[in-house]
C-alpha positions in Angstrom: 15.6 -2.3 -14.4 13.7 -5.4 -14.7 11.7 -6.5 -17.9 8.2 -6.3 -16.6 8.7 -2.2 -16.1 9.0 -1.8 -19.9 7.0 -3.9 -21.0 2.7 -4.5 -20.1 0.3 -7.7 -20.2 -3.2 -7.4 -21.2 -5.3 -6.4 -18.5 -8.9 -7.7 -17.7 -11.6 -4.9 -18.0 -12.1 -5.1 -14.1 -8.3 -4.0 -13.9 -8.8 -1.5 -16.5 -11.4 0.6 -15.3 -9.3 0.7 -11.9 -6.1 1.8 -13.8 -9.2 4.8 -15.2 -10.0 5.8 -11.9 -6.2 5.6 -11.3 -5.3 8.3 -13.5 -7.6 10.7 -11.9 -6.2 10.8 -8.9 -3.7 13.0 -7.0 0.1 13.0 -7.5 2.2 11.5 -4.7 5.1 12.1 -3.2 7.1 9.9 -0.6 10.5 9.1 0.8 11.8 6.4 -0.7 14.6 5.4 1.2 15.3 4.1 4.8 15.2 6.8 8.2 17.8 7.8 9.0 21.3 9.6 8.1 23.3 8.9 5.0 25.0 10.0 1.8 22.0 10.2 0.1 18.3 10.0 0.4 15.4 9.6 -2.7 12.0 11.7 -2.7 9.9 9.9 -5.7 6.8 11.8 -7.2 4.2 10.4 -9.3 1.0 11.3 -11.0 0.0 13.4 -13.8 1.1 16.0 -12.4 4.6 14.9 -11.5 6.9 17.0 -13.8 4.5 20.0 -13.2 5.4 19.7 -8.9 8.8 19.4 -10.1 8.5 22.3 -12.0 7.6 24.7 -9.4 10.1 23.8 -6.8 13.4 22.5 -8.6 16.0 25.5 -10.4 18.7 24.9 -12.8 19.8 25.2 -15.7 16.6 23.8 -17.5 13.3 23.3 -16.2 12.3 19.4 -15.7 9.3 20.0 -18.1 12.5 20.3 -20.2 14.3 17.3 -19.5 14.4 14.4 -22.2 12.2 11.0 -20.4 15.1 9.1 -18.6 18.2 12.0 -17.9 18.7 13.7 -14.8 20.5 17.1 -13.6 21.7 18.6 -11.2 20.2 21.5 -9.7 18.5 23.3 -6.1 15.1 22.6 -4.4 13.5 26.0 -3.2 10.3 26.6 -1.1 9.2 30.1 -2.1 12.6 31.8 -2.1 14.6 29.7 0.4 17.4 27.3 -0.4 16.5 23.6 1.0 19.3 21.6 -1.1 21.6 21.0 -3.8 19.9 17.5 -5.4 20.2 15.6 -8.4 16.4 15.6 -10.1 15.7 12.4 -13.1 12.4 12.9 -15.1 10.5 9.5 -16.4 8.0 9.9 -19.0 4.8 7.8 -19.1 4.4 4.8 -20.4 8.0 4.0 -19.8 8.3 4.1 -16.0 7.9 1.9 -12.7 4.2 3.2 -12.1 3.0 3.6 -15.6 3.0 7.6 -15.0 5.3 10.7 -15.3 7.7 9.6 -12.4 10.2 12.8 -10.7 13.1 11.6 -9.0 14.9 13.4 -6.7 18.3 12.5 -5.4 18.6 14.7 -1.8 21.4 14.8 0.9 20.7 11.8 3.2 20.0 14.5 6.3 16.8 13.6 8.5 15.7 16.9 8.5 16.8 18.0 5.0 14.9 14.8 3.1 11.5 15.5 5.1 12.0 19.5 4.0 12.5 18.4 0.0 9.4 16.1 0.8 7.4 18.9 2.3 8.0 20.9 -0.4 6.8 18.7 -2.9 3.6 18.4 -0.7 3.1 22.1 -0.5 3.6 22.1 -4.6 0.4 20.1 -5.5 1.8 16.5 -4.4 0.3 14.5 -1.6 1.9 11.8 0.5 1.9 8.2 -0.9 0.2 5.6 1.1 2.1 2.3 1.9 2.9 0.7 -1.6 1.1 3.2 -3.4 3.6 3.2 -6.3 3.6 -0.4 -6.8 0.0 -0.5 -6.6 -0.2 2.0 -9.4 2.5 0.2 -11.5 -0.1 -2.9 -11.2 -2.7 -0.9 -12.2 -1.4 0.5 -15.1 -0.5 -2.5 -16.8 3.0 -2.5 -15.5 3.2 -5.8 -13.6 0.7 -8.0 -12.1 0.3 -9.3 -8.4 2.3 -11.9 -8.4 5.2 -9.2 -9.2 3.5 -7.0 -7.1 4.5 -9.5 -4.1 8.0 -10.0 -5.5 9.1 -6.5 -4.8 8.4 -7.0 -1.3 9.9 -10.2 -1.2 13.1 -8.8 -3.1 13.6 -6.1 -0.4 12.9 -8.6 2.7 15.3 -11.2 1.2 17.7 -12.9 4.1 19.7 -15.3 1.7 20.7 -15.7 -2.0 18.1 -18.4 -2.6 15.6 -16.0 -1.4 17.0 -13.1 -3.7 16.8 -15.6 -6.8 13.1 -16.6 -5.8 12.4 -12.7 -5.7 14.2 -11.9 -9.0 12.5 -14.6 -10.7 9.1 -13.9 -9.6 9.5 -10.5 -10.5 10.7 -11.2 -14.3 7.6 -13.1 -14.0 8.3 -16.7 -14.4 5.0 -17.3 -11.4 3.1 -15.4 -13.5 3.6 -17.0 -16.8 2.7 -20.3 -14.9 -0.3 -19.1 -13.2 -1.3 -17.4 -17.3 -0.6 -21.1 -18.3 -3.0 -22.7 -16.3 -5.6 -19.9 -16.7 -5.3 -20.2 -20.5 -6.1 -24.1 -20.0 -9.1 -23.7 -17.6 -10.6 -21.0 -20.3 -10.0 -23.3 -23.6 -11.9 -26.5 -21.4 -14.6 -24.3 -20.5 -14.6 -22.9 -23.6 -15.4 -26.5 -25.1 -17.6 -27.4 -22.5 -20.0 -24.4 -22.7 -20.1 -25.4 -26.7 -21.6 -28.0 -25.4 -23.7 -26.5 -23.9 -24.9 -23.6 -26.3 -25.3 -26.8 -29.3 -26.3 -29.7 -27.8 -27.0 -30.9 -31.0 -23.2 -31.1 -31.6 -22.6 -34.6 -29.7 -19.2 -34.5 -28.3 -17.6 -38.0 -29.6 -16.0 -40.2 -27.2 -12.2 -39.1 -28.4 -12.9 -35.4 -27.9 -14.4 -36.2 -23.9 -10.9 -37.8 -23.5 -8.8 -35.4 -24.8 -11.1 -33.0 -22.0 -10.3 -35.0 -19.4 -6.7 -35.0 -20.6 -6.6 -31.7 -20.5 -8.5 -31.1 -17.2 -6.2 -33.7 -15.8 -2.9 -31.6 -16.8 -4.5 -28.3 -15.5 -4.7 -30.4 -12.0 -1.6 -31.8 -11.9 0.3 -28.0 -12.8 -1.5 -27.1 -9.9 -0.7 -29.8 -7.7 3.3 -29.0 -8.8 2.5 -25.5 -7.7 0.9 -26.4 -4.4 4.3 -28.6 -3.7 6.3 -25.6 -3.3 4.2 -23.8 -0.7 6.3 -25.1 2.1 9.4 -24.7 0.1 7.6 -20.8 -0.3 7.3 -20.6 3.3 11.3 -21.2 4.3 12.5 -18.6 1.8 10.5 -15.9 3.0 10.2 -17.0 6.6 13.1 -19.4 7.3 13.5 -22.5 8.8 12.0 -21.8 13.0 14.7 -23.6 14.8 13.5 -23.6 18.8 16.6 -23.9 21.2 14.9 -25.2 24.6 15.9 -27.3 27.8 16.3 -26.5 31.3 17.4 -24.0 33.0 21.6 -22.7 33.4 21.9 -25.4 30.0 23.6 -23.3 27.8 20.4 -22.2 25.8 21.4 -18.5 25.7 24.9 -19.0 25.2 24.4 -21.5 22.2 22.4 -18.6 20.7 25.3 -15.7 21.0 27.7 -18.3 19.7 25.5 -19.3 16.4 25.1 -15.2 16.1 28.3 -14.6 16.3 27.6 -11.9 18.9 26.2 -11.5 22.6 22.3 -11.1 21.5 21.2 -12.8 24.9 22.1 -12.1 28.4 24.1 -15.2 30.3 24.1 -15.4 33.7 24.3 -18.6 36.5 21.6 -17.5 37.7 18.7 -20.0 36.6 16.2 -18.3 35.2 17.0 -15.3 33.1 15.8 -15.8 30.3 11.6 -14.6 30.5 10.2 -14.5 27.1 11.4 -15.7 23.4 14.1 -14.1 21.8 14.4 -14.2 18.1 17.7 -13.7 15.5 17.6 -14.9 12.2 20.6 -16.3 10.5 22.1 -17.7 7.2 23.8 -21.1 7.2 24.9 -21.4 3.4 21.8 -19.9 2.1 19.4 -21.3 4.5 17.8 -18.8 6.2 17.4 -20.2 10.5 15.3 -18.4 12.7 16.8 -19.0 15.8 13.9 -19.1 18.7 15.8 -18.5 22.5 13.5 -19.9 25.4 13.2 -19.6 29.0 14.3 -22.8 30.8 11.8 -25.6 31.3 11.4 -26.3 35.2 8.0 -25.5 37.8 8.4 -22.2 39.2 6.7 -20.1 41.6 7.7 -17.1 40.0 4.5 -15.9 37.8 7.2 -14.5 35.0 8.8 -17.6 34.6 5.5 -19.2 34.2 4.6 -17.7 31.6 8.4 -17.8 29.8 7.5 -22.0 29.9 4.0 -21.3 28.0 5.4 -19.2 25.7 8.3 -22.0 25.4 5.6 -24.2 24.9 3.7 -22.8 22.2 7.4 -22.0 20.5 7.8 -25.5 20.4 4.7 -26.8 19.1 5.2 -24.6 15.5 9.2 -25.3 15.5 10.0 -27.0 12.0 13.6 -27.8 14.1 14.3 -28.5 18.0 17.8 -27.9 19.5 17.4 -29.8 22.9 20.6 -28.2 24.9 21.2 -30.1 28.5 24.1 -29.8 30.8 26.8 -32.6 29.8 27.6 -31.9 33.7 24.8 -32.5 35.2 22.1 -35.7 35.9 20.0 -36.5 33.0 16.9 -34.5 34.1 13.5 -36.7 34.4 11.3 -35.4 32.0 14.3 -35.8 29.4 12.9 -39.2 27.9 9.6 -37.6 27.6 7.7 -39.8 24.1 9.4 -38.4 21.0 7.0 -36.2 18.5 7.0 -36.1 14.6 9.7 -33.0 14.9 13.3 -32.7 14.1 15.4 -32.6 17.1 19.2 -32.6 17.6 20.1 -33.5 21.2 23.0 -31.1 22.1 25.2 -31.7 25.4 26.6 -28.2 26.4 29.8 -28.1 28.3 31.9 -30.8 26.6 34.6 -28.7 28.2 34.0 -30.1 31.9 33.9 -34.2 33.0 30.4 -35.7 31.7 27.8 -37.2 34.3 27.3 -41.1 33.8 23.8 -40.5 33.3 25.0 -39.5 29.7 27.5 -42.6 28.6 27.0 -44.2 25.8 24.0 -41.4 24.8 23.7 -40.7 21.1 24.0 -37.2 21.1 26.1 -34.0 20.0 28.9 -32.5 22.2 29.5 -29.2 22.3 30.9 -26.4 24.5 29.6 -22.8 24.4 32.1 -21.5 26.7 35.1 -23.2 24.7 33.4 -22.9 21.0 33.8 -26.7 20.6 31.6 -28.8 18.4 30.0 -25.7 16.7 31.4 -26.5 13.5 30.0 -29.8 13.8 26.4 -28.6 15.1 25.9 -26.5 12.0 26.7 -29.7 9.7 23.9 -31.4 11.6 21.4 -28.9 11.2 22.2 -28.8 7.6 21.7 -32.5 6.9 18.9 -32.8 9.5 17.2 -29.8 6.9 18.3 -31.9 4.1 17.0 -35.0 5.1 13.5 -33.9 5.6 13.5 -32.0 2.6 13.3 -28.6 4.4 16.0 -27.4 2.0 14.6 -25.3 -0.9 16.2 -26.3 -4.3 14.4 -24.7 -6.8 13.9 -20.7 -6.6 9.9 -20.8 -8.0 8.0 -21.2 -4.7 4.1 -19.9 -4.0 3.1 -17.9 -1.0 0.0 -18.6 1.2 -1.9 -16.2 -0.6 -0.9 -17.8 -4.2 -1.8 -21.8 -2.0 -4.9 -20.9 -0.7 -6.1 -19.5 -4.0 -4.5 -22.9 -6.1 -6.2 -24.6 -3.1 -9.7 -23.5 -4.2 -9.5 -23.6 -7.7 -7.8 -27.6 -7.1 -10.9 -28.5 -5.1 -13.5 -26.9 -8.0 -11.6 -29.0 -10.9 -11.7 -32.1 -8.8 -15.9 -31.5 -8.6 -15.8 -30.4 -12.5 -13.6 -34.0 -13.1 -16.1 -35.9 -11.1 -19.2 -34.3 -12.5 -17.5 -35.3 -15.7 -17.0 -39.2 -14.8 -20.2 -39.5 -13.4 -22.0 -38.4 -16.9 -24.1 -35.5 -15.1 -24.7 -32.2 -17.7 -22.2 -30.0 -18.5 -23.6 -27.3 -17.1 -22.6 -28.5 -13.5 -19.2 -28.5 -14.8 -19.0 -25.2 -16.3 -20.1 -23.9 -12.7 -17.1 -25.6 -11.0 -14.4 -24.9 -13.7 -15.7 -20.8 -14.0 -15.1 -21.0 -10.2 -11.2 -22.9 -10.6 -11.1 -19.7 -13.0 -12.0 -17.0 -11.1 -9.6 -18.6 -8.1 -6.5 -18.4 -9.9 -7.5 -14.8 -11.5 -7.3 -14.0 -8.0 -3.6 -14.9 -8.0 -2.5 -12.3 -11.0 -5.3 -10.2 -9.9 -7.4 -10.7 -12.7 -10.2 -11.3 -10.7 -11.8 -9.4 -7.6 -9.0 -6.9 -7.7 -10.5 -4.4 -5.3 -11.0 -7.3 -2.5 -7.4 -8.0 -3.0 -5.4 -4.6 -3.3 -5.7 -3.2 0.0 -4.4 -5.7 2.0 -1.3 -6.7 -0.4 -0.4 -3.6 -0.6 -0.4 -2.1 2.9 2.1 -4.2 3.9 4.8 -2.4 1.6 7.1 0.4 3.0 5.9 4.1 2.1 7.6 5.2 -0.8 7.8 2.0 -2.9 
C-alpha cells in the first residue's frame, strides 16, 4: 500500500465542498478484476453504507459490522436464502482506506458467472454499480491523493516496461505532485508580495526587493521549463517509441514484424499485396517500449483496398518517431528509393541477406538482414537502440509530465513570461498580479486544485470499472 493512501494533503475549499457532496452519495459496488476465468476474482464496495451491504448478504462466524478495520474472514455470500459462494470478505474503516470511506472487499471464485452473482447481490443489497474510476475519483476527493496520483494509477496498470512501472510508482508516491506544490507555493508567495504592493502603495518596493522578485519569478519559470522538457520523455513511457516498418511490396515488411514479435502476428504470403491496413504490436527492447507499425507495400495499384493501405501507410509515416525502410536485397533498387531524406530516423534494412544481392545495392550503407534465416536481427535491435539513444528518444529519468500536466505548464509558462515583461517594462503591478493569478490557477489545474469539476469527468472515464 502506497503512502499517499494513509496519509491526506490539504485540500482547496473548491475540492472540499465536492468531497461534501461526495459523502452523500450512494454506495458502489464493482468488479474489480479482469473478465474472465480464474482462481480468484475481487467485488469492492464503497460508501457509507459499505459494511451495512456487507452485512446483509455475507454469513460467518461474525458479522463484518464486527470485523476490526483491516482483517478479513472467511465466510458465504447469500441472496435471500440461496448459497452463491464460499469468499474471503476484508473490512476497511474510514479514514484509513483507498477511497477515504468504509471499503468491503470481497475475495470470490474467479467464475464468470459466480463473480457477476456476488456483484448482483451487492446491487440488490443497497449498493449501486461504480462508474469507470469511481473509486479513484472518490479517493481524490476525499483527500486521499490528488490528480496527478490520480493519473498514476492508470499509468501503473497500463505500464509496458520497467521504466514505465518506476515513472508510475513514483508519481503515485507523489514526487510530480510535490514539484507541481513547489512551484504553486512560489507563484502564491510572488503574488503575495506583489498584491502588497498593491493594497500599500505607500510602501515603495526598494530596488533589492524588485530583484529578488524577479529572481524568484525567474526560478518559478525555469522549474517549469525543466518540467515541460520531459513531456516528450512523458510521451515514450506511456505510449512508446512509433517505429513504422514500410517499403514495397513482397520486402519482407510482415515477416520483419513476426520475427521482432517473436511470433506469427502477420500473415506472409508471395503474393504482393496482402498486407491492407496497419497492424500494430508493441514490444520491449531493454526497457524501451517500440510500437511496431506493419504497412501495406508502397506501389500504384488499381485495387481501391490497396489504395487506401498506401494512405494509411502514408499518414503512419508522417507521425513515426522511427522508420524501418525494408527492401529486397534481391531485387533492383526501386525508383522512388532515393526519394529527399526528411528530419526522421530511418534505418535502411536489406531483407533477404540469405539470397545473392543485386548490384544496384554494392557499396550501399545499409543493414543486412534475413527474415527467413533470422540473420542480422541481433544486430537490427542494437541499431534501433542507438539510433533511440542518439536522438535522445531514450527516457533516463522516471519523472515525466503527460499532455494534460504540458498543456497546463504551457499556460501558466506563457502568463509568467507576460507577468516578467509587465515587470521590466515598469507598468503597475496590478497587470502582473492578473497574469501571475492566471500561471496560478493553470497549475492548480494540474493537482486539481483548481476547476476540479471541468477536469474530473474526463480523467476519470478513462479508468477501468472497479478501480
Amino acid at each position: 500500500m502506497h503512502r499517499s493512501i494513509a496519509g491526506s494533503f490539504e485540500q482547496p475549499a473548491s475540492v472540499r465542498e465536492a468531497a461534501e457532496r461526495a459523502t452523500s452519495r450512494d454506495t458502489i459496488a464493482a468488479i474489480s478484476t479482469p473478465t474472465g476465468e480464474g482462481a480468484i476474482a475481487l467485488i469492492r464496495i464503497s460508501g457509507e453504507d459499505a459494511i451495512g451491504v456487507a452485512d446483509r448478504i455475507y454469513r460467518g462466524k461474525e458479522k463484518p459490522s464486527d470485523f476490526p478495520s483491516h482483517t478479513q474472514r472467511l465466510g458465504e455470500i447469500f441472496e435471500a436464502d440461496r448459497l452463491i459462494d464460499q469468499v474471503m470478505l476484508s473490512v476497511h474503516r474510514t479514514p484509513a482506506t483507498y477511497t477515504g470511506e468504509d471499503l468491503v472487499e470481497v475475495s470470490c471464485h474467479g467464475g464468470i458467472l459466480v463473480t457477476a452473482r456476488v456483484l448482483e447481490a451487492c446491487l440488490r443489497a443497497g449498493a449501486r454499480s461504480a462508474r469507470p474510476g469511481e473509486f479513484s475519483e472518490r479517493a481524490f476527493l476525499n483527500g486521499k491523493m490528488d490528480l496527478t496520483q490520480a493519473e498514476a494509477v492508470m499509468d501503473l496498470i497500463r505500464a509496458q516496461s520497467d521504466l514505465a512501472l518506476r515513472s508510475a510508482n513514483e508519481q503515485l508516491e507523489g514526487r510530480l505532485g510535490s514539484e507541481i506544490r513547489a512551484i504553486r507555493a512560489q507563484l502564491i508567495e510572488t503574488l503575495a508580495h506583489v498584491e502588497a504592493a498593491i493594497d500599500f502603495p505607500e510602501e515603495d518596493i526598494a530596488p533589492d526587493e524588485g530583484d529578488r522578485l524577479c529572481a524568484r519569478l525567474d526560478s518559478v519559470r525555469q522549474k517549469m521549463r525543466d518540467l515541460l522538457a520531459t513531456a516528450e520523455q512523458g510521451r515514450i513511457l506511456r505510449e512508446g517509441i512509433r517505429a513504422v516498418i514500410y517499403g514495397p511490396t513482397n520486402a519482407g515488411k510482415s515477416s520483419l514484424l513476426n520475427r521482432l514479435l517473436g511470433y506469427d502476428r502477420a500473415i506472409v504470403s508471395e503474393r504482393p499485396g496482402t498486407t491492407r491496413d496497419t497492424i500494430e504490436e508493441v514490444i520491449n527492447l531493454r526497457g524501451i517500449p517500440i510500437r511496431l507499425l506493419d504497412t501495406a507495400g508502397l506501389r500504384d495499384s488499381r485495387d481501391e483496398l490497396e489504395r487506401e493501405g498506401t494512405v494509411r501507410t502514408e499518414r503512419s509515416l508522417a507521425t513515426a518517431d522511427l522508420l524501418l525502410h525494408v527492401l529486397d536485397r534481391n531485387a533492383p533498387k526501386p525508383a522512388e528509393f532515393n526519394r529527399p531524406s526528411t528530419d526522421q530516423i530511418e534505418l535502411v534494412l536489406l531483407n533477404k541477406s540469405d539470397l545473392s544481392e543485386h548490384s544496384d545495392w554494392k557499396h550501399h550503407d545499409a543493414l543486412r538482414i534475413s527474415c527467413l534465416k533470422e540473420n542480422g536481427l541481433h544486430g537490427l535491435e542494437e541499431a534501433i537502440l542507438a539510433r533511440i539513444s542518439e536522438n535522445h528518444l531514450r527516457p533516463e529519468s522516471a519523472l515525466a509530465i503527460n499532455a494534460r500536466h504540458r498543456d497546463c505548464l504551457r499556460r501558466a509558462l506563457d502568463s509568467c513570461e507576460l507577468a516578467h515583461a509587465t515587470m521590466k517594462a515598469g507598468l503597475a503591478p496590478e497587470y502582473m498580479a492578473v497574469d501571475l493569478r492566471a500561471a496560478l490557477r493553470a497549475v492548480g489545474e494540474i493537482t486539481g486544485a483548481e476547476n476540479v469539476e471541468e477536469i474530473l469527468d474526463s480523467l476519470f472515464a478513462q479508468f477501468c470499472i472497479g478501480k
